[in-house]
C-alpha positions as a Markdown table, in Angstrom:
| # | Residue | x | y | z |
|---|---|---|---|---|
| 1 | Unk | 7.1 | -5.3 | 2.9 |
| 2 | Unk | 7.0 | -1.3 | 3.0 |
| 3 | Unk | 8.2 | -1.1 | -0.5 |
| 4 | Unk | 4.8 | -3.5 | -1.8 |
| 5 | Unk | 2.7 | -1.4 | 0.7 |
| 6 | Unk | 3.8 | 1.6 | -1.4 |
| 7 | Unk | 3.3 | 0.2 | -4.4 |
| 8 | Unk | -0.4 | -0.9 | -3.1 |
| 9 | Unk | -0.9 | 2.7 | -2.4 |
| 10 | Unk | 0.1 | 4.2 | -5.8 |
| 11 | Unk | -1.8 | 1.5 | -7.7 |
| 12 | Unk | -5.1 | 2.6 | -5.6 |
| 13 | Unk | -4.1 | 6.1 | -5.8 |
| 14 | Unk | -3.7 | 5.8 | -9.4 |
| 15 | Unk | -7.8 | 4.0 | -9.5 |
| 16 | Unk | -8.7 | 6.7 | -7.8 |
| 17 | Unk | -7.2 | 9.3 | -10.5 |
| 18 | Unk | -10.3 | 10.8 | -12.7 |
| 19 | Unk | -8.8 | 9.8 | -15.9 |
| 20 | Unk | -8.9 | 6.2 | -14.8 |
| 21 | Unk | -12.1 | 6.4 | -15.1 |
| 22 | Unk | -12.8 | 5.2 | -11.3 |
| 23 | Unk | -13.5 | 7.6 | -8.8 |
| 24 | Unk | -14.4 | 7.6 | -4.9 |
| 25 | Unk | -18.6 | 8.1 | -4.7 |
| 26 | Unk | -19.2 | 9.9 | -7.2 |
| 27 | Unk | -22.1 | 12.4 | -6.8 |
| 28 | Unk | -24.8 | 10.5 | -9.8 |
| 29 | Unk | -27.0 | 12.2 | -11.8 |
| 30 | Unk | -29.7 | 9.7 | -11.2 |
| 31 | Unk | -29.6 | 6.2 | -9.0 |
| 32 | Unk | -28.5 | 3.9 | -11.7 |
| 33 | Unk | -26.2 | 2.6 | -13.7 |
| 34 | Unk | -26.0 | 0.5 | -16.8 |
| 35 | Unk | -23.2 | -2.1 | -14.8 |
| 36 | Unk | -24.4 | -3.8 | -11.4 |
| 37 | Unk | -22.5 | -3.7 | -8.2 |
| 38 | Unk | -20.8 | -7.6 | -9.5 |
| 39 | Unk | -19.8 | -6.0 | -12.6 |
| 40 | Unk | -18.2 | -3.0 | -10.6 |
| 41 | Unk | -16.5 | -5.3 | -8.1 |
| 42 | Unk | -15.3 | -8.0 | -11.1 |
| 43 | Unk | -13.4 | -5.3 | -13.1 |
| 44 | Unk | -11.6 | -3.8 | -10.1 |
| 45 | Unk | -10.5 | -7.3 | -8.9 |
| 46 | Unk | -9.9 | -8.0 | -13.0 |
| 47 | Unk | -7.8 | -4.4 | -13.0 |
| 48 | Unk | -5.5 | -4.9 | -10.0 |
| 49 | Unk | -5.9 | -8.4 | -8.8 |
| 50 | Unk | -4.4 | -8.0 | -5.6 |
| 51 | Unk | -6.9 | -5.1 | -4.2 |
| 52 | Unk | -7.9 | -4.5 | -0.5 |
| 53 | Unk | -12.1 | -5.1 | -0.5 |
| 54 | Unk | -11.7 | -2.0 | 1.5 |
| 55 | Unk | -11.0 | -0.1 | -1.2 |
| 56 | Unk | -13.0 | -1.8 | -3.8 |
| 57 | Unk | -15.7 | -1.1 | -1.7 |
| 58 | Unk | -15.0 | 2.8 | -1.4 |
| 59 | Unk | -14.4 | 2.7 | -5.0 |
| 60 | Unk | -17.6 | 0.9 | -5.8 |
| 61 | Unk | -19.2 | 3.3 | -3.1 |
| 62 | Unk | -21.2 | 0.2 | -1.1 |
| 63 | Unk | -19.9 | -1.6 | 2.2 |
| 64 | Unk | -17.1 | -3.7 | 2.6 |
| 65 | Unk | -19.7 | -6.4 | 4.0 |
| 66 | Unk | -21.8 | -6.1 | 0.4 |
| 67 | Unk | -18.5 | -6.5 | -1.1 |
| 68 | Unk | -17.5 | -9.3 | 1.1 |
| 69 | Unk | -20.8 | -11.4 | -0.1 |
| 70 | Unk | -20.4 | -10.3 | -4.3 |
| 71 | Unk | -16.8 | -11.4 | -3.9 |
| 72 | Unk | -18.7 | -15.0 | -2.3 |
| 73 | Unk | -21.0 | -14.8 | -5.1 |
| 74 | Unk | -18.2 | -14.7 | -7.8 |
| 75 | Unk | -16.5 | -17.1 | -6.7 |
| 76 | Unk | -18.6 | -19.5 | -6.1 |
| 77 | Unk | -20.2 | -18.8 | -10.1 |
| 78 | Unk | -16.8 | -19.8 | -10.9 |
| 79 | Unk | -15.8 | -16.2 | -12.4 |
| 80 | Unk | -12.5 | -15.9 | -10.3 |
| 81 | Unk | -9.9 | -18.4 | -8.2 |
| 82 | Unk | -9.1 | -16.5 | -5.1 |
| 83 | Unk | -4.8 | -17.5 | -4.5 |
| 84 | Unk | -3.7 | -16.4 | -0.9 |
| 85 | Unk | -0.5 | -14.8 | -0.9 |
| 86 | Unk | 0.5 | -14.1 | 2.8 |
| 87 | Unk | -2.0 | -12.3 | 4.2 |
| 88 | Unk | -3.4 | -10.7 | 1.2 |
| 89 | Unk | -5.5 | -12.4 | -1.5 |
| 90 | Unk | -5.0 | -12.4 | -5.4 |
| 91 | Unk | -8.1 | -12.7 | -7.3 |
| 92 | Unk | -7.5 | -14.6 | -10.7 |
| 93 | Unk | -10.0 | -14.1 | -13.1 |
| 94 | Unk | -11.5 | -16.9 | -15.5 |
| 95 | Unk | -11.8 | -14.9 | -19.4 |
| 96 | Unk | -14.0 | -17.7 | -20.2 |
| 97 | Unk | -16.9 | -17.9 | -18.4 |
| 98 | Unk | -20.1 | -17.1 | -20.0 |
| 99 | Unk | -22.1 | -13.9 | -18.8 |
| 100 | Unk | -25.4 | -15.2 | -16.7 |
| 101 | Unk | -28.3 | -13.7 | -18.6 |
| 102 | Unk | -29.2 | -15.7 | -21.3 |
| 103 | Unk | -29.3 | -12.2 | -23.6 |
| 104 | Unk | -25.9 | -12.4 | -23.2 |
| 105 | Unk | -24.9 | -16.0 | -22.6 |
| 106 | Unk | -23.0 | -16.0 | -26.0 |
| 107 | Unk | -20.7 | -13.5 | -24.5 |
| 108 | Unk | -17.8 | -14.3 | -22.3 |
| 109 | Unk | -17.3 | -12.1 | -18.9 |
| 110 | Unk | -13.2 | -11.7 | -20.9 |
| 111 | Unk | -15.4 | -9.8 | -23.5 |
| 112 | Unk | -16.7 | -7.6 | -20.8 |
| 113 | Unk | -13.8 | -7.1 | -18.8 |
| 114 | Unk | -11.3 | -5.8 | -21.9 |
| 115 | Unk | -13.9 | -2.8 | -22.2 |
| 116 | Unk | -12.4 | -2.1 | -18.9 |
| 117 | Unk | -8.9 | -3.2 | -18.0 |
């Protein structure tokens, strides 16, 4: 069990590296961003399936309860199977579910998500 609690760690550790792009709230510029809070959450669960919502949620920079209820949301639109493993959870991702908005409908959230991971 130590040895996977390590490797947890560097995997976080390694999210939370600048040149991965993800870093730990951010000063912003301005109070938006082009990607919502779902999108945020979907491509960390997509990057390392097996993440704490603890730290998607200091990554994201938002509660673990808003977390908690975007995670409910995904799931229940079908975007993700959540596998228990233990104690932990293992979020598996479905490639070919079509985005919501009917802009981008034609697009599957797979499309998205290899921008990213």
């Amino acid at each position: 069990m130590v040895k996977a609690g390590k490797i947890y760690q560097q995997k976080v550790a390694e999210l939370l590296n600048p040149k991965s792009g993800f870093t730990q709230k951010e000063p912003r510029a301005t109070n938006w961003t082009f990607l919502s809070n779902h999108a945020h959450v979907l491509i960390l669960l997509a990057k390392e399936p097996e993440i704490l919502l603890r730290d998607v949620a200091d990554l994201v920079g938002i509660t673990e309860r808003a977390v908690q209820k975007i995670v409910a949301d995904l799931e229940k639109s079908g975007f993700f199977k959540k596998e228990k493993i233990g104690r932990c959870n293992r979020y598996n991702i479905n490639m070919k579910i079509p985005l919501r908005h009917p802009l981008e409908a034609h697009k599957q959230i797979g499309e998205l998500l290899s921008i990213f991971i």
